[in-house]
Biopython code that builds the backbone (N, CA, C, O; Angstrom):
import numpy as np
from Bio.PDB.StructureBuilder import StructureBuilder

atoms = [
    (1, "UNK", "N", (21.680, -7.540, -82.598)),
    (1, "UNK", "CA", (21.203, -6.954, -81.368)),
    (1, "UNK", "C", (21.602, -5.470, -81.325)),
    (1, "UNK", "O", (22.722, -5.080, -81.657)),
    (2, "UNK", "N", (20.941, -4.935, -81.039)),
    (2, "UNK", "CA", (20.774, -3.676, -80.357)),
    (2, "UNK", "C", (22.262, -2.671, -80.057)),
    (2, "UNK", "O", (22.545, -3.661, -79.383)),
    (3, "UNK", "N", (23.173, -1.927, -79.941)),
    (3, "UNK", "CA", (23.911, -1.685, -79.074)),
    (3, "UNK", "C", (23.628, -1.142, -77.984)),
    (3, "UNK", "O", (24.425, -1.449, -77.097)),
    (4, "UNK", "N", (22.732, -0.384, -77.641)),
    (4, "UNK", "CA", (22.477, 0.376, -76.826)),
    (4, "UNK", "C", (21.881, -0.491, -76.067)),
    (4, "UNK", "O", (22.046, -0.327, -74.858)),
    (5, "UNK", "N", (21.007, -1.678, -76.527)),
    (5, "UNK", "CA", (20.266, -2.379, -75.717)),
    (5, "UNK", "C", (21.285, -3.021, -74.482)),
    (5, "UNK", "O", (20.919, -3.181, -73.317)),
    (6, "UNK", "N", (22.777, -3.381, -75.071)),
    (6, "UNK", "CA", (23.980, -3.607, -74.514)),
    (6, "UNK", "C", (24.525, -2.812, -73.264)),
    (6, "UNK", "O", (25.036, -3.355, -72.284)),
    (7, "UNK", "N", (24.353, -1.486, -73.423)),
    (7, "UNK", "CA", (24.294, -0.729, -72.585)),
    (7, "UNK", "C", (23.294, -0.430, -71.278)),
    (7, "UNK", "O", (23.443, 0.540, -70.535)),
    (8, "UNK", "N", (22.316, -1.376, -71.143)),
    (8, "UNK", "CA", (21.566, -0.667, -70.326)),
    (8, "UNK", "C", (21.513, -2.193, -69.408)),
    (8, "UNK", "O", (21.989, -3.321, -69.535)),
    (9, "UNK", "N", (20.643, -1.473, -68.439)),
    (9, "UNK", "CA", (20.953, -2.651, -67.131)),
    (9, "UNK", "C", (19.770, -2.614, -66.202)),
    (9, "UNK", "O", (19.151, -1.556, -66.090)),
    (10, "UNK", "N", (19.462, -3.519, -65.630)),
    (10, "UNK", "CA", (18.105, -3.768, -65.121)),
    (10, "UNK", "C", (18.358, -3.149, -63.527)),
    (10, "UNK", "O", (19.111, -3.676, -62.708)),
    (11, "UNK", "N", (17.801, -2.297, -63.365)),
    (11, "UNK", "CA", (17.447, -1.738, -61.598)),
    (11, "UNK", "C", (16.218, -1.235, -60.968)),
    (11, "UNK", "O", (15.360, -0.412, -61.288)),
    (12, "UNK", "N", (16.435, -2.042, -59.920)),
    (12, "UNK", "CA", (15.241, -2.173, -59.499)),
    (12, "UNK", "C", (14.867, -0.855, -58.348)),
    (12, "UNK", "O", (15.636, -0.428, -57.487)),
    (13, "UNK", "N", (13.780, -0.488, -58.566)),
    (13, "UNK", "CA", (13.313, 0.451, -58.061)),
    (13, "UNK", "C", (11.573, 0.175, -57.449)),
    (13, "UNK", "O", (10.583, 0.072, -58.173)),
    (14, "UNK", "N", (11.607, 0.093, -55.710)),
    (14, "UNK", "CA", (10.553, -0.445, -54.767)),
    (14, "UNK", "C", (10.144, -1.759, -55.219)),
    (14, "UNK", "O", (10.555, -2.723, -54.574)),
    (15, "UNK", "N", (9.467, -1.932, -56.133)),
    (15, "UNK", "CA", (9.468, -3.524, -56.181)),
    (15, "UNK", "C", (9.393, -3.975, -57.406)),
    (15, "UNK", "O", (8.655, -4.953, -57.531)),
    (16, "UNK", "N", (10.049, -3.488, -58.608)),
    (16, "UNK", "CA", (9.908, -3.403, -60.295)),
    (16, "UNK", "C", (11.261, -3.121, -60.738)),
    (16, "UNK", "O", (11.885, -2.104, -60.433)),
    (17, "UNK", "N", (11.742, -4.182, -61.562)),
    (17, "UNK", "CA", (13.028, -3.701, -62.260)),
    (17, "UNK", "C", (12.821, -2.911, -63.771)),
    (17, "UNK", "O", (12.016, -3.179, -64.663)),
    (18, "UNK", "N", (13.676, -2.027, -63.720)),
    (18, "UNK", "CA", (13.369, -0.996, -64.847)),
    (18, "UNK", "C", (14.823, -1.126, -65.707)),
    (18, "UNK", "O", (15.883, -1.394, -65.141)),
    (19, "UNK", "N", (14.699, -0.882, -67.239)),
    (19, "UNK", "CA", (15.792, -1.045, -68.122)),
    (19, "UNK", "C", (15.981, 0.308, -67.795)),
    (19, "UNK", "O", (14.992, 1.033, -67.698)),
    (20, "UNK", "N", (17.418, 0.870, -67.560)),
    (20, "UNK", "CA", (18.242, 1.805, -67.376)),
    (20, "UNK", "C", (19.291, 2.294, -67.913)),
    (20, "UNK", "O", (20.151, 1.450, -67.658)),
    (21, "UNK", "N", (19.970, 3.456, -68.733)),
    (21, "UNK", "CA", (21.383, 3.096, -69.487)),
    (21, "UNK", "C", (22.275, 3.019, -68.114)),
    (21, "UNK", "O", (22.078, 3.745, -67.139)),
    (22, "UNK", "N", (23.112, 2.189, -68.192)),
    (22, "UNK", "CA", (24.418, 1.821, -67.622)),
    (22, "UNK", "C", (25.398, 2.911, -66.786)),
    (22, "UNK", "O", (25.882, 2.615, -65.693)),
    (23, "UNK", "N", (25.613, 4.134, -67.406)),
    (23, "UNK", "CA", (25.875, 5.132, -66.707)),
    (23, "UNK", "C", (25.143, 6.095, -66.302)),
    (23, "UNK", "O", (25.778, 7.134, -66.125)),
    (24, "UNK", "N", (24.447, 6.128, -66.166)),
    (24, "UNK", "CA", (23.035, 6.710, -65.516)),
    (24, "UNK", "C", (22.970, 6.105, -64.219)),
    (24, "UNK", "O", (23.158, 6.584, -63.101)),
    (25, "UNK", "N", (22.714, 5.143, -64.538)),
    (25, "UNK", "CA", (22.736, 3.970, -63.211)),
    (25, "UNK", "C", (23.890, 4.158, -62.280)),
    (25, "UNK", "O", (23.823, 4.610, -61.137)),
    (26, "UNK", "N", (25.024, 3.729, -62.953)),
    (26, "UNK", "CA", (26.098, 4.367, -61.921)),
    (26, "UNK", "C", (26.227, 5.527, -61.679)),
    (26, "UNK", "O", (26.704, 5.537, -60.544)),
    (27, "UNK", "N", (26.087, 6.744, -62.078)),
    (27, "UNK", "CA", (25.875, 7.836, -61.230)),
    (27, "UNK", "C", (25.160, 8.332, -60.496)),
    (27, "UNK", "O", (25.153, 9.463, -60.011)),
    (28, "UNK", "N", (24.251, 7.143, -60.333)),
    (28, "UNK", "CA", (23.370, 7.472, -59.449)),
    (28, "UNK", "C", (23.089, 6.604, -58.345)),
    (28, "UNK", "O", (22.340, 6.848, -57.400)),
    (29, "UNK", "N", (23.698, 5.661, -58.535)),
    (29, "UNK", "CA", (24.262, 4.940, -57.360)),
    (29, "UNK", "C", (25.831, 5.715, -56.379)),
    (29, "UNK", "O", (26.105, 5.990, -55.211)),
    (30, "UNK", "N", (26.361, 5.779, -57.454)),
    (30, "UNK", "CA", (27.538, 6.832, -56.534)),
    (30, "UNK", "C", (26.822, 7.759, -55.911)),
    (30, "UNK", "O", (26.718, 7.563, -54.700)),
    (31, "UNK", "N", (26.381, 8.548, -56.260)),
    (31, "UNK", "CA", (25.784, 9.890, -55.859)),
    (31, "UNK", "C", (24.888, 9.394, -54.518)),
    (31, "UNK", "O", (25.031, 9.966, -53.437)),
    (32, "UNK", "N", (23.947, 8.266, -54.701)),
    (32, "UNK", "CA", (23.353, 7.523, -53.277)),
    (32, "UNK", "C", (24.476, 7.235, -52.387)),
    (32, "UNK", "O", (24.329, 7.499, -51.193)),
    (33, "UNK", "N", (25.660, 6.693, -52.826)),
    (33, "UNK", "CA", (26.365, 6.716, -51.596)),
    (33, "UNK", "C", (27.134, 7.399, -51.186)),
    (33, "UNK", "O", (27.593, 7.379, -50.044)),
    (34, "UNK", "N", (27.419, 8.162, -52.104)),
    (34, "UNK", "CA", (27.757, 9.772, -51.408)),
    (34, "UNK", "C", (27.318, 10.076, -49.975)),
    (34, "UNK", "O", (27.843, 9.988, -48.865)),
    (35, "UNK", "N", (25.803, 10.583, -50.598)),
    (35, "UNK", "CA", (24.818, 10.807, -49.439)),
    (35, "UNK", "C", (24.797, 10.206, -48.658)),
    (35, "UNK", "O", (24.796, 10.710, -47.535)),
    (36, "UNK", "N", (24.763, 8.548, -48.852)),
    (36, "UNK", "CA", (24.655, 7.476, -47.190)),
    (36, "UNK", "C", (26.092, 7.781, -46.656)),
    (36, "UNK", "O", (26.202, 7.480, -45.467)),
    (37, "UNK", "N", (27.004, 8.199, -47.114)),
    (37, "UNK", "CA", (28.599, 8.641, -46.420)),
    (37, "UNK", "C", (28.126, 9.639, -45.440)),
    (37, "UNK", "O", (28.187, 9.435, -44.228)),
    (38, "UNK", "N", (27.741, 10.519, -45.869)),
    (38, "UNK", "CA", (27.573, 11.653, -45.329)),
    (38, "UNK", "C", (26.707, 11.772, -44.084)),
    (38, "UNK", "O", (26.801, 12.439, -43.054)),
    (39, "UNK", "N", (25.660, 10.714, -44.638)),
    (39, "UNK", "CA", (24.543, 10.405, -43.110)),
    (39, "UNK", "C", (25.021, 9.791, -42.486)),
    (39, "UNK", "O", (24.613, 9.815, -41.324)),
    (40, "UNK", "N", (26.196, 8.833, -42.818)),
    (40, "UNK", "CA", (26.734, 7.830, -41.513)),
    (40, "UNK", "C", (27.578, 8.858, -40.593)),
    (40, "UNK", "O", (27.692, 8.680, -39.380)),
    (41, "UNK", "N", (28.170, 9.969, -41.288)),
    (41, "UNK", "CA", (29.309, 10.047, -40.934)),
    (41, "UNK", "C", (28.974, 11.323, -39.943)),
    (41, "UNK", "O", (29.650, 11.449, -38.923)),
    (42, "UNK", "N", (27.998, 12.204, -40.227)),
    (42, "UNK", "CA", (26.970, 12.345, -39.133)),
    (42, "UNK", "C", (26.282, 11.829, -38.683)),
    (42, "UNK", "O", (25.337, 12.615, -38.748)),
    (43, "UNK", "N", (25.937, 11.001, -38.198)),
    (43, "UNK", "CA", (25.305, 9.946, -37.190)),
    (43, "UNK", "C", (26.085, 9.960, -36.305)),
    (43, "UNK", "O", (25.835, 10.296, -35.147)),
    (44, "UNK", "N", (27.346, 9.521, -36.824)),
    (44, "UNK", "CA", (28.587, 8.922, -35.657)),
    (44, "UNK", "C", (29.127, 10.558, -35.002)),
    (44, "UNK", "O", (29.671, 10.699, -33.906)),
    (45, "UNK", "N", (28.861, 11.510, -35.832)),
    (45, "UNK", "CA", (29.380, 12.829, -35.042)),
    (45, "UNK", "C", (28.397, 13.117, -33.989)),
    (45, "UNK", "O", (28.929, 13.288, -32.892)),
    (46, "UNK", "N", (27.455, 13.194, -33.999)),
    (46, "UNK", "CA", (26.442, 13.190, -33.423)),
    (46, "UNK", "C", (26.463, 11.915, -31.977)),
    (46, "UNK", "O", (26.647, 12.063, -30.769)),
    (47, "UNK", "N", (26.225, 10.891, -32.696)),
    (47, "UNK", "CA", (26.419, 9.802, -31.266)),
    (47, "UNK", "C", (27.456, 9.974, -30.396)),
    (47, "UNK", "O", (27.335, 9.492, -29.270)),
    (48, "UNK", "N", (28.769, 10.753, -30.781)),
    (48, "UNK", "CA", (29.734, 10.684, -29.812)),
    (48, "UNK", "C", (29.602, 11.878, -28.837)),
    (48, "UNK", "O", (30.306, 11.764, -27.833)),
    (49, "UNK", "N", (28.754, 13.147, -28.927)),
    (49, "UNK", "CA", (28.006, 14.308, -28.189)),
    (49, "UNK", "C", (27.612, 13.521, -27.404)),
    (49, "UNK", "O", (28.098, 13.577, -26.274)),
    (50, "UNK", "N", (26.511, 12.418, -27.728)),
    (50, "UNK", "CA", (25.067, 11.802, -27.147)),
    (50, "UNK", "C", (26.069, 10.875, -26.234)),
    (50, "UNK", "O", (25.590, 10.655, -25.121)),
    (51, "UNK", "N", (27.178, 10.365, -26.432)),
    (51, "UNK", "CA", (27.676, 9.452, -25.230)),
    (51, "UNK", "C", (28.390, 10.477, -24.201)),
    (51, "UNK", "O", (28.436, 10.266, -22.989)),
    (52, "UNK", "N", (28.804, 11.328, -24.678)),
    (52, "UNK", "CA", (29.608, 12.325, -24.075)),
    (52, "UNK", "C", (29.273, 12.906, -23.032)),
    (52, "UNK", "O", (30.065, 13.100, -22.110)),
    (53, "UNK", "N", (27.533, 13.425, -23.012)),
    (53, "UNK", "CA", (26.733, 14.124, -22.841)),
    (53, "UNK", "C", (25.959, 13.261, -21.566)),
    (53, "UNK", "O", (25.527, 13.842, -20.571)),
    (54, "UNK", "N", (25.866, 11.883, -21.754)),
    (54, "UNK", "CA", (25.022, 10.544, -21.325)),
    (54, "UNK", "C", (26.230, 10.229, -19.605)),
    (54, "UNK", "O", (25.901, 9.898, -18.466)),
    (55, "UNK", "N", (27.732, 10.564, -20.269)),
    (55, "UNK", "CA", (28.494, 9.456, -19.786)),
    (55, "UNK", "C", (28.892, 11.103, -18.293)),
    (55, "UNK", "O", (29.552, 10.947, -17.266)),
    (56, "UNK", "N", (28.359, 12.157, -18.656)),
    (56, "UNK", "CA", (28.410, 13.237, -17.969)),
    (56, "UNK", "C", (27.706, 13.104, -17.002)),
    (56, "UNK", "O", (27.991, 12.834, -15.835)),
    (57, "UNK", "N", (26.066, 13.443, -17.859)),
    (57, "UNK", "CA", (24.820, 13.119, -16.218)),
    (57, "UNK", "C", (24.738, 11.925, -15.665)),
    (57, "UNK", "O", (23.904, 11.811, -14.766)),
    (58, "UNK", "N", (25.615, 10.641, -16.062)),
    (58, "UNK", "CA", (25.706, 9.521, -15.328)),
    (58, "UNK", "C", (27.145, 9.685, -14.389)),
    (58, "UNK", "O", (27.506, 8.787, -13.628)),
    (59, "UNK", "N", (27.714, 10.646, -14.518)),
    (59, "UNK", "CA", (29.121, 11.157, -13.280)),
    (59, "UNK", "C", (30.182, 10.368, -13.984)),
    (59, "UNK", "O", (31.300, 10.628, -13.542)),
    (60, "UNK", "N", (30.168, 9.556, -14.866)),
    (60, "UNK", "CA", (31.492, 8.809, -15.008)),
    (60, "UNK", "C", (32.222, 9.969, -16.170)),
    (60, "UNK", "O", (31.777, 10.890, -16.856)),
    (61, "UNK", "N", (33.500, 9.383, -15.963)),
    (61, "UNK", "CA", (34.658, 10.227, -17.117)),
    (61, "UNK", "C", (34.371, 10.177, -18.326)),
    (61, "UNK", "O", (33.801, 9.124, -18.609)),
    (62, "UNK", "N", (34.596, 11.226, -19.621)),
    (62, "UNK", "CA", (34.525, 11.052, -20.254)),
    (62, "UNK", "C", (35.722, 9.877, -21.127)),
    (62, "UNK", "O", (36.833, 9.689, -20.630)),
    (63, "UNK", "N", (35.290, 9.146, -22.487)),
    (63, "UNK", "CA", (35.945, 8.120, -22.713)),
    (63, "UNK", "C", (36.953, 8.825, -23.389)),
    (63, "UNK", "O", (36.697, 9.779, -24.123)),
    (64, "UNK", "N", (38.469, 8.262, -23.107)),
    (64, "UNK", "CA", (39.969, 8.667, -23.544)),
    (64, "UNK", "C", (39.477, 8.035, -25.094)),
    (64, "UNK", "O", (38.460, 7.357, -25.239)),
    (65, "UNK", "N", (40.397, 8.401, -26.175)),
    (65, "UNK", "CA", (40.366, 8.092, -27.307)),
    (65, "UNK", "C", (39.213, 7.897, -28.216)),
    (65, "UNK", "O", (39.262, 7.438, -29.357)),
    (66, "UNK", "N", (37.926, 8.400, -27.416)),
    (66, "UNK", "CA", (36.517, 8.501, -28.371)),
    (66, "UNK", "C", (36.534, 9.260, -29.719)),
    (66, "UNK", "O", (36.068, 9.017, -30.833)),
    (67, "UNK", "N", (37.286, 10.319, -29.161)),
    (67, "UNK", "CA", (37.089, 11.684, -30.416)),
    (67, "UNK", "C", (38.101, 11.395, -31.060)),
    (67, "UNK", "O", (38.719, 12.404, -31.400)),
    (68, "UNK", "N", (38.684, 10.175, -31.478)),
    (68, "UNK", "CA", (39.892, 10.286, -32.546)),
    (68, "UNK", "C", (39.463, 9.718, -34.081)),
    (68, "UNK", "O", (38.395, 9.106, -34.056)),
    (69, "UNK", "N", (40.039, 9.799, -35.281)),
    (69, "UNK", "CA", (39.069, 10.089, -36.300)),
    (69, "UNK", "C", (40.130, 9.479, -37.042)),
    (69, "UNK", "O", (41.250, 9.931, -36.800)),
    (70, "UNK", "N", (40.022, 8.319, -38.111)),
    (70, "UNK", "CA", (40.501, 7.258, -38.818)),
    (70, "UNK", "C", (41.459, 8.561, -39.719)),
    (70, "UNK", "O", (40.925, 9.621, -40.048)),
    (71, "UNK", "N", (42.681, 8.289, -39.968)),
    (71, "UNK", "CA", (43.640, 8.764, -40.739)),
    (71, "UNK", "C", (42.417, 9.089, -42.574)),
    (71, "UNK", "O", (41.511, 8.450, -43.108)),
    (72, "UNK", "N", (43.132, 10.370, -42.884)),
    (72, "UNK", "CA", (42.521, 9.892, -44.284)),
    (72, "UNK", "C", (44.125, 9.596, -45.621)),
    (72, "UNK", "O", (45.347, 9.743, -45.612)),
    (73, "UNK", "N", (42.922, 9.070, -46.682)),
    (73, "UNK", "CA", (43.938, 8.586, -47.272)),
    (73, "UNK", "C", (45.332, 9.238, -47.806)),
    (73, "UNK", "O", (46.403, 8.693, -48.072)),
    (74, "UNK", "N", (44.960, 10.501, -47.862)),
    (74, "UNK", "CA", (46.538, 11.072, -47.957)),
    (74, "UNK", "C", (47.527, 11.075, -46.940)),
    (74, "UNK", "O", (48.743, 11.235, -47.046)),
    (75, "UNK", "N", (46.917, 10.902, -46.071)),
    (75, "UNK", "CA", (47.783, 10.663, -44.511)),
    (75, "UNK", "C", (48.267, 9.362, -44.550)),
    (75, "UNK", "O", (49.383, 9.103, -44.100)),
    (76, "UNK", "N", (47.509, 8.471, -45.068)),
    (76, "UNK", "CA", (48.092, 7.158, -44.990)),
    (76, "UNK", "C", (49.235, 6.730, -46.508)),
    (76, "UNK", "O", (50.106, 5.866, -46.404)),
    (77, "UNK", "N", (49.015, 7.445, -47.697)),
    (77, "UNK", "CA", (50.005, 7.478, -48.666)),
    (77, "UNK", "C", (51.246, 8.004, -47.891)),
    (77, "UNK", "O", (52.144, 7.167, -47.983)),
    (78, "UNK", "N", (51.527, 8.809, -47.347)),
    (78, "UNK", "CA", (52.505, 9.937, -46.811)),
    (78, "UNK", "C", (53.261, 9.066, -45.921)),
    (78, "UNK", "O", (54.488, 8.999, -45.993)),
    (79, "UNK", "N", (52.402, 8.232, -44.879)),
    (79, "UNK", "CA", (52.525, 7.154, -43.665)),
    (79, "UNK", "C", (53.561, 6.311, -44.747)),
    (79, "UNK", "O", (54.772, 6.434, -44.562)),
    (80, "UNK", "N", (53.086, 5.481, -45.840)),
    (80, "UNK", "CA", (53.648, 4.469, -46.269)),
    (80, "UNK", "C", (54.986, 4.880, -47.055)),
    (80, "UNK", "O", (56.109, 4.397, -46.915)),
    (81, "UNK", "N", (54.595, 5.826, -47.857)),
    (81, "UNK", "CA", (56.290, 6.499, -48.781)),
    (81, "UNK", "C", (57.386, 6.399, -47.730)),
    (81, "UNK", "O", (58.539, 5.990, -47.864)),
    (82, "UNK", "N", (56.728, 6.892, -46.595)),
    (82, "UNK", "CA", (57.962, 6.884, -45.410)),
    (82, "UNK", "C", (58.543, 5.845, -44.779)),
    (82, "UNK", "O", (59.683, 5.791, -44.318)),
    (83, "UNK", "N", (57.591, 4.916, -44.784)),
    (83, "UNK", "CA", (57.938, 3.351, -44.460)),
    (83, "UNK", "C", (58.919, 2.521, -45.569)),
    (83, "UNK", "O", (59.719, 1.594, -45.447)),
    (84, "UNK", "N", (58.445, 3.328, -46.706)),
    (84, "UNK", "CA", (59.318, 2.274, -47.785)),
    (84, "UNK", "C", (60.759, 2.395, -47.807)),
    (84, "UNK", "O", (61.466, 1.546, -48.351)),
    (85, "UNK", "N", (61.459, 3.970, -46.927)),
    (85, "UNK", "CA", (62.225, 4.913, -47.632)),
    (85, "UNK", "C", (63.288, 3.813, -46.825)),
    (85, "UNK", "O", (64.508, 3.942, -46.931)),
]
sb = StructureBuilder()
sb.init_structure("model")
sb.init_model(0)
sb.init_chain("A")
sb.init_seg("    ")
for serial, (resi, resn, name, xyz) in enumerate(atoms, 1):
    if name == "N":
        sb.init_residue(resn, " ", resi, " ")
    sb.init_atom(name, np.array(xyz, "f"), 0.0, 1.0, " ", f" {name:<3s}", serial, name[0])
structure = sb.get_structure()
């Protein structure tokens, strides 16, 4: 058999699976979710204006703890070294 044939991997693209090499494929799946990171992560910047904005011309307060934003992971390495000490 083949080696290269070894290497490659079936992905499907709209409604047809296509032979692909293997890392090709994964970089281009990373790279897609790169991008869907990036659209979620504006979406949610965005929706919290749109409640902000909503929760204003409806007279009520704005919400305590809306705008707070998940630790990132170096914050949370730093968090734990300190826990271990």
């Amino acid at each position: 058999m083949n080696k290269l044939a070894l290497n490659n991997v079936k992905v499907c693209f709209g409604n047809m699976f296509i032979k692909f090499p293997q890392e090709s494929t994964r970089s281009m799946i990373l790279k897609d979710q790169e991008q869907l990171d990036k659209e979620i992560s504006d979406l949610r910047k965005r929706l919290k204006a749109k409640v902000n904005r909503l929760n204003d011309l409806q007279g009520k307060p704005e919400l305590r703890g809306y705008n707070l934003s998940p630790l990132s992971s170096d914050e949370i390495k730093a968090i734990n070294s300190l826990l271990k000490k």
